[in-house]
Every structure is written in structure tokens, then in C-alpha cells.
C-alpha positions as CSV (number, residue, x, y, z in Angstrom):
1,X,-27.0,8.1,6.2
2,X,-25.3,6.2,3.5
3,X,-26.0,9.0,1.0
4,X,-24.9,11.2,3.4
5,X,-21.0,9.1,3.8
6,X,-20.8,8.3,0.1
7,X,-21.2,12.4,-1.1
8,X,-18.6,13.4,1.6
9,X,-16.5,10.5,1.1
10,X,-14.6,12.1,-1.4
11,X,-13.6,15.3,1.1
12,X,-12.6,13.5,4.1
13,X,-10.4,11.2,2.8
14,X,-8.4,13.7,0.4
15,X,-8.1,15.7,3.8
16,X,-6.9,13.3,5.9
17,X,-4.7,12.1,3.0
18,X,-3.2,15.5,2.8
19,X,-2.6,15.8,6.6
20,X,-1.0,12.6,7.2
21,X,0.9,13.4,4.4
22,X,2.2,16.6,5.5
23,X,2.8,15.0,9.0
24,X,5.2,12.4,7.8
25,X,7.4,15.1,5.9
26,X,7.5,16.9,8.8
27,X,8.7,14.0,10.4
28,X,11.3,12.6,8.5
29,X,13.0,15.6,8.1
30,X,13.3,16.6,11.4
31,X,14.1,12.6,12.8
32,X,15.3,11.0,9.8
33,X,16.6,7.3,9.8
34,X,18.6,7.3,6.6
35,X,20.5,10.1,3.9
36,X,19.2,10.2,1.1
37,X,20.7,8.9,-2.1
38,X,18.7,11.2,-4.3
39,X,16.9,14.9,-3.5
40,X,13.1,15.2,-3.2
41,X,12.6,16.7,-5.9
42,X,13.7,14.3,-8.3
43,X,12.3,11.6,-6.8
44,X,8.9,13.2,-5.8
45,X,8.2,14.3,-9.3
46,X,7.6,11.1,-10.7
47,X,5.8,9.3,-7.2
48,X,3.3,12.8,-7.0
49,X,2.8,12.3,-10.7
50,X,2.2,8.7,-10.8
51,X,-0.5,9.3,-8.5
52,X,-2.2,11.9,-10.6
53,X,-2.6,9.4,-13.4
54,X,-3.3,6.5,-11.3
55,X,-6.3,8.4,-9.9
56,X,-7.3,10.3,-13.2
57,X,-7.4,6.2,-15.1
58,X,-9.3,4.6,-12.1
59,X,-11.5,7.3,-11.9
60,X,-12.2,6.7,-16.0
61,X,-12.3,2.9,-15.9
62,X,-14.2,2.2,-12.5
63,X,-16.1,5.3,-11.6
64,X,-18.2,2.7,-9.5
65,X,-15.1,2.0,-7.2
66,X,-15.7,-0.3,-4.1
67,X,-17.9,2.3,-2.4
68,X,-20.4,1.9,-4.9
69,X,-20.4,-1.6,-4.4
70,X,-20.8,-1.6,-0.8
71,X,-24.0,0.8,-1.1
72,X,-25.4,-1.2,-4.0
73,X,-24.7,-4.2,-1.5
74,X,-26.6,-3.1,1.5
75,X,-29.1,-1.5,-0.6
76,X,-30.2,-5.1,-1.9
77,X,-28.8,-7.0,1.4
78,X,-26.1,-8.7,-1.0
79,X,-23.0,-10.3,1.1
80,X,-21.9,-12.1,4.0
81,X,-22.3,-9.5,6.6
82,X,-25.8,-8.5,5.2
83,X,-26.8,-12.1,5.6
84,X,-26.1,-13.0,9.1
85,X,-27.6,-9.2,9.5
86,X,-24.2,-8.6,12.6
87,X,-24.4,-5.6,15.0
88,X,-23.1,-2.4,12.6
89,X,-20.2,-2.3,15.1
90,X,-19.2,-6.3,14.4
91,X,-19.3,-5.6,11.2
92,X,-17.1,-2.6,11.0
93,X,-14.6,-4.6,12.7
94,X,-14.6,-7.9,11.3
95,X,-14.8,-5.8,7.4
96,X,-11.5,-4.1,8.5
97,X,-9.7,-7.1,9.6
98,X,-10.9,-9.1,6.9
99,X,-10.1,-6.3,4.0
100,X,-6.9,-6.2,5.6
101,X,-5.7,-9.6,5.4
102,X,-6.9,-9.7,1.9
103,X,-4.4,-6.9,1.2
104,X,-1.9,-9.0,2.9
105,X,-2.9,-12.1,0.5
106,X,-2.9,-9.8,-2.6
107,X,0.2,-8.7,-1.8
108,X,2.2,-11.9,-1.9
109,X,0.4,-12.5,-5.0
110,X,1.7,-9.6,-6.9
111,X,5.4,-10.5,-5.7
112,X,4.6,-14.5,-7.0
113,X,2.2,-14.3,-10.3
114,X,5.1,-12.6,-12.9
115,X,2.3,-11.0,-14.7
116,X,1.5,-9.3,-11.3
117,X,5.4,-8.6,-10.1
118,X,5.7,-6.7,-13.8
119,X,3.1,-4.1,-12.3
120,X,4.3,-4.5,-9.0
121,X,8.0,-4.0,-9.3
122,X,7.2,0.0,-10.3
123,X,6.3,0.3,-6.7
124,X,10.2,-1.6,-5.9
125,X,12.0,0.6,-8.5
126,X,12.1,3.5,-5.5
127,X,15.9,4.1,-4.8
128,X,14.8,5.8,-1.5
129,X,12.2,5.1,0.7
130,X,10.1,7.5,2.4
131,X,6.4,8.3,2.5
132,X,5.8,8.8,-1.0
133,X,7.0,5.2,-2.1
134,X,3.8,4.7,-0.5
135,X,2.2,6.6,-3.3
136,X,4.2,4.6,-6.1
137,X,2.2,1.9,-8.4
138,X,1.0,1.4,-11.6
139,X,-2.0,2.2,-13.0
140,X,-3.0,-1.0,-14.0
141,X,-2.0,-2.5,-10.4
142,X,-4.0,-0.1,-9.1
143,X,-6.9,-1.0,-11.4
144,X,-6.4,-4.7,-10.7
145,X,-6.0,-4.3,-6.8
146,X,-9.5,-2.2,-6.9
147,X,-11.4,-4.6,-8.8
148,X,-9.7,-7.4,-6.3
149,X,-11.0,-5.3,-3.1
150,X,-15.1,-4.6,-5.1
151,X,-15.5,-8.7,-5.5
152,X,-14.6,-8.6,-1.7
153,X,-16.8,-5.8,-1.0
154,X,-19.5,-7.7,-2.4
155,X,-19.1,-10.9,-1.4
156,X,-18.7,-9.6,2.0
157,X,-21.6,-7.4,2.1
158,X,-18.6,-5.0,3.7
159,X,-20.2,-1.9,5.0
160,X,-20.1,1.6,3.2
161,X,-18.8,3.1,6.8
162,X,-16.4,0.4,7.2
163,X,-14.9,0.9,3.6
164,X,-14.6,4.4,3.9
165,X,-13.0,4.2,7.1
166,X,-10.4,0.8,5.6
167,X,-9.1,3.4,2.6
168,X,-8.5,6.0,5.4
169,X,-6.6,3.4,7.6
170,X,-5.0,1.8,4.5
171,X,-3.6,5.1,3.1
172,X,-2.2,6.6,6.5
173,X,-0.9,3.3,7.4
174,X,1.2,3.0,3.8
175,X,2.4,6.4,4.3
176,X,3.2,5.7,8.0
177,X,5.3,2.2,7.4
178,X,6.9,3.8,4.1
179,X,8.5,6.5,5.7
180,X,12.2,7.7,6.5
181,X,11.2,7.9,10.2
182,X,13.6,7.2,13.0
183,X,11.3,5.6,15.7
184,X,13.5,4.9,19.2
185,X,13.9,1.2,19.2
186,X,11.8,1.1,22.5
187,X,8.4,2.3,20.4
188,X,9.2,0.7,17.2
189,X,9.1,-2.9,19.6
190,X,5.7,-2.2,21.3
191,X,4.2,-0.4,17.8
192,X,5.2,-3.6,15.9
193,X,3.4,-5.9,18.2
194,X,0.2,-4.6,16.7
195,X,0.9,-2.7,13.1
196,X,3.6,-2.6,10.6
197,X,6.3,-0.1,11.2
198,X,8.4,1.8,8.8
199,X,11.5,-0.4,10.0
200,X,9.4,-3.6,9.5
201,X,8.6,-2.6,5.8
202,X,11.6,-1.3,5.0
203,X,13.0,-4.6,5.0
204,X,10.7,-5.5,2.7
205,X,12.8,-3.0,0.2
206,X,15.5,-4.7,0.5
207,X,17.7,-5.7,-2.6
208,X,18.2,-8.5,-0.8
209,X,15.7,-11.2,-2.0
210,X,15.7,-13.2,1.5
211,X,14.6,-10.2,2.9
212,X,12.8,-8.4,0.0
213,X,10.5,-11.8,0.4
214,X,9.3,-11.0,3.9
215,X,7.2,-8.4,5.5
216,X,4.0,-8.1,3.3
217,X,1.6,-6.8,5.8
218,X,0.3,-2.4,5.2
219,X,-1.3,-2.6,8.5
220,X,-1.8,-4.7,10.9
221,X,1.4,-6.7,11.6
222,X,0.0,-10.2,12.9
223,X,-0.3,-12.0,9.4
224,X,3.2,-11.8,8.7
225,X,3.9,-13.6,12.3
226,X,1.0,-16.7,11.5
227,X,2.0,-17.0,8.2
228,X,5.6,-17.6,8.9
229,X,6.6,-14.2,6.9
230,X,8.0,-12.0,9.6
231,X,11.6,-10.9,9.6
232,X,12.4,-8.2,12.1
233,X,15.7,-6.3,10.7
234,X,17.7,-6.8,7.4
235,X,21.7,-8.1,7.7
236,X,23.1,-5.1,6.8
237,X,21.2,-2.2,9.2
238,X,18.6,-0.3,8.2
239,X,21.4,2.3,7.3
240,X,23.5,-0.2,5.5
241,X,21.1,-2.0,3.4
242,X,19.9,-1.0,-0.6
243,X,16.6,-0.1,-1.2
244,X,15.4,-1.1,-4.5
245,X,15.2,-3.6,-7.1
246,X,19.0,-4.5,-8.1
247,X,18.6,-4.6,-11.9
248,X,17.6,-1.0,-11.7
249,X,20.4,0.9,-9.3
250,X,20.6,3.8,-12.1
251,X,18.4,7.0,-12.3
252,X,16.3,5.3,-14.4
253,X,13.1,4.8,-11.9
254,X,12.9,8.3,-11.6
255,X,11.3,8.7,-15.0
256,X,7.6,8.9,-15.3
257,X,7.3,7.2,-19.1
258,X,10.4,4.8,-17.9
259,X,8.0,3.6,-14.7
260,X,4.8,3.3,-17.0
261,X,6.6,1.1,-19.6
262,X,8.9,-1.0,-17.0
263,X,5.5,-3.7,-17.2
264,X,6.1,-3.9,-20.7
265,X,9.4,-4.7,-21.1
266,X,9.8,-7.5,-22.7
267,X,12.8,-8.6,-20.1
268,X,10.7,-7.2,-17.2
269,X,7.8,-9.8,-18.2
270,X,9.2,-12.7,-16.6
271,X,12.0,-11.3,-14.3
272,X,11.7,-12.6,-10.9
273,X,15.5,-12.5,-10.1
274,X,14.1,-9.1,-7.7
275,X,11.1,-10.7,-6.7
């Protein structure tokens, strides 16, 4: 069974990537919430091509990758879960809320640590935000975020169907709560009460550092609210407000080399002005 997941793990997530994908272009073009400030193409370009080099360098340095390490975990009864030997169905659940608030955690950290907010501002640099800012980080963050989420695996004991079925959720859900999609005010209320919505996270894109410090969750919307890091709409309207990182409101984050070498700047090192 596990053999079975793991050699068609690969397939069913790059087709349900695709589709959701495609589904949330359709939709913000036909029930967009705000104009553009710059076309798809020239912002596209270098989110479509950061992903091709984030997944060609992880693929390099961690072949492994955290569905490795749950099959080498259940193999050898390694982890948590494994332990206290839980119904498969307890465990799929508890892995997926667990994972996720880890994601929540890791993502506060990459906004506090200023090593971690040099990687992670690439992903703030977007001047617009639809769903391929969901697509938008740096190599290395990538590569630090999956060694983060195989120690958790591990330590866990997370199962391989529950990890496959975490980077499906994870991925749609980014895609979902980045997009440019104009939800009635009615469903965005009730939808929020569970997961983060694309007006919940947009906030979080705010130049506004009040607001740009708020809203960490991907998925599920609750550990904002018990940790005290909710905010449900920016001042100035989701219309009004500036998406980005104020030290960068030039075309410059549309460059490819410009986004890989932001990191290294010597002034984007220690810069937390944005953060």
C-alpha cells in the first residue's frame, strides 16, 4: 500500500496542482477583487520560473523529501504516532492538524529570525497578489522549510497517506487564500470561521507593518484567533491598500536573478523595517 502511494505520489499531486491552478485563474479573472498594477505576464514569468528552480534544487539536495521519511518511519515504527500505534484514521487527522500548525509556527519564524525574513521577503516582494504569489519563495526557504516539515515527519511518525494528502491540502489552500478572488462578504464570513481566505491573507501583504504582522495561518484559520494574530480587514480596503514590501515599489521584484540575490544583499540581511 505504501509503495503503492509513494510511486504515484508524484502524479496526483502535479494533477491536482495543475487543476486548482487553472481553477483559480479562471476565477480571478472572471470575479476579480482588485486591478492589477502590473500584466501577467510580467509578473508570472518570474513566480512560474521561480518554481522551476525551486523544485529542480530541492529535488538535487533532498531527493529523500518528507515522504521518504514518513515511509522509512513506519517501516521501522519510528515516531509518535507509530508509538501509541492510533487508529490510521486518528492519525491522519491529528498529522494534518499538527503539520499545519507547525506551518503556522514556521511561518512567524521566517517573518522574526532576519536570517529567515532575507529568504522570506522574496515571497513579499509580489507587487500583486494573486494565486501565483502562492508559488513565490526562495530556494533556500524552500529547502529550509522541507527539512523543518522531515524532522516533524519523523518525530511524529506522520503517516505516508497523511503527508501526501497535507502537500495536496497545503498547495490548493496557498493558491486558494493567495488569489485575486472576490468572495461575497456573506461566504468570505462563514469560510473564514474555518480556513484562511484570500481576504484574510491578503492583509498579510500589506505594506503596512501592523497589518503585514498578522494573518500567518495557509490553512486552517483558528491559530491566528488563539494566538492573538487575527486581523480581519486592512485600514485602507482591500482595494485601497499596497501589496508588497515598501522598500521595493519599483519593477525590480519582477526579475528572476534580482529575487535570487534579494537574500544576499548586504542591506536586505538585517532589514526588518518590512517585516
Amino acid at each position: 500500500m505504501i509503495e503503492t502511494l509513494i510511486t504515484h505520489e508524484g502524479g496526483v499531486r502535479l494533477s491536482v496542482f495543475i487543476t486548482i491552478l487553472l481553477l483559480m485563474v479562471l476565477a480571478e479573472a472572471q470575479w476579480p477583487k482588485r486591478e492589477r498594477r502590473f500584466t501577467r505576464l510580467q509578473r508570472w514569468t518570474a513566480n512560474s520560473l521561480l518554481v522551476v528552480v525551486d523544485t529542480l534544487i530541492l529535488r538535487l539536495v533532498l531527493p529523500v523529501l518528507a515522504l521518504g521519511v514518513a515511509a522509512y518511519a513506519s517501516k521501522h515504527g519510528i515516531g509518535l504516532f507509530n508509538i501509541l500505534n492510533l487508529p490510521e484514521p486518528v492519525s491522519l487527522v491529528a498529522s494534518i492538524i499538527v503539520l499545519d500548525g507547525l506551518i503556522y509556527g514556521q511561518h512567524i519564524l521566517m517573518h522574526k529570525v532576519p536570517m529567515l525574513w532575507a529568504l522570506h521577503q522574496v515571497h513579499h516582494t509580489d507587487l500583486d497578489f494573486d494565486a501565483t504569489t502562492a508559488l513565490r519563495f526562495h530556494p533556500v526557504e524552500i529547502l529550509v522549510s522541507m527539512l523543518i516539515k522531515m524532522a516533524a515527519v519523523l518525530v511524529l511518525g506522520v503517516p505516508v497517506a497523511a503527508v501526501i494528502l497535507f502537500e495536496i491540502v497545503l498547495n490548493g489552500m496557498a493558491m486558494f487564500n493567495h488569489s485575486n478572488l472576490n468572495l461575497p462578504t456573506s461566504v468570505d464570513r462563514v469560510l473564514r470561521s474555518l480556513m484562511v481566505t484570500p481576504d484574510m491573507h491578503r492583509v498579510h501583504h500589506s505594506v503596512v507593518p501592523q497589518e503585514h504582522d498578522t494573518n500567518y495561518g495557509f490553512n486552517l484559520s483558528v491559530w491566528d484567533r488563539i494566538f492573538g494574530t487575527y486581523r480581519a480587514q486592512p485600514e485602507g480596503g482591500h482595494r485601497g491598500m499596497t501589496i508588497g514590501l515598501t522598500p521595493y515599489q519599483d519593477d525590480r521584484p519582477l526579475g528572476l536573478l534580482w529575487l535570487l540575490g534579494l537574500p544576499f544583499m548586504r542591506r536586505n540581511r538585517s532589514n526588518l523595517d518590512s517585516a
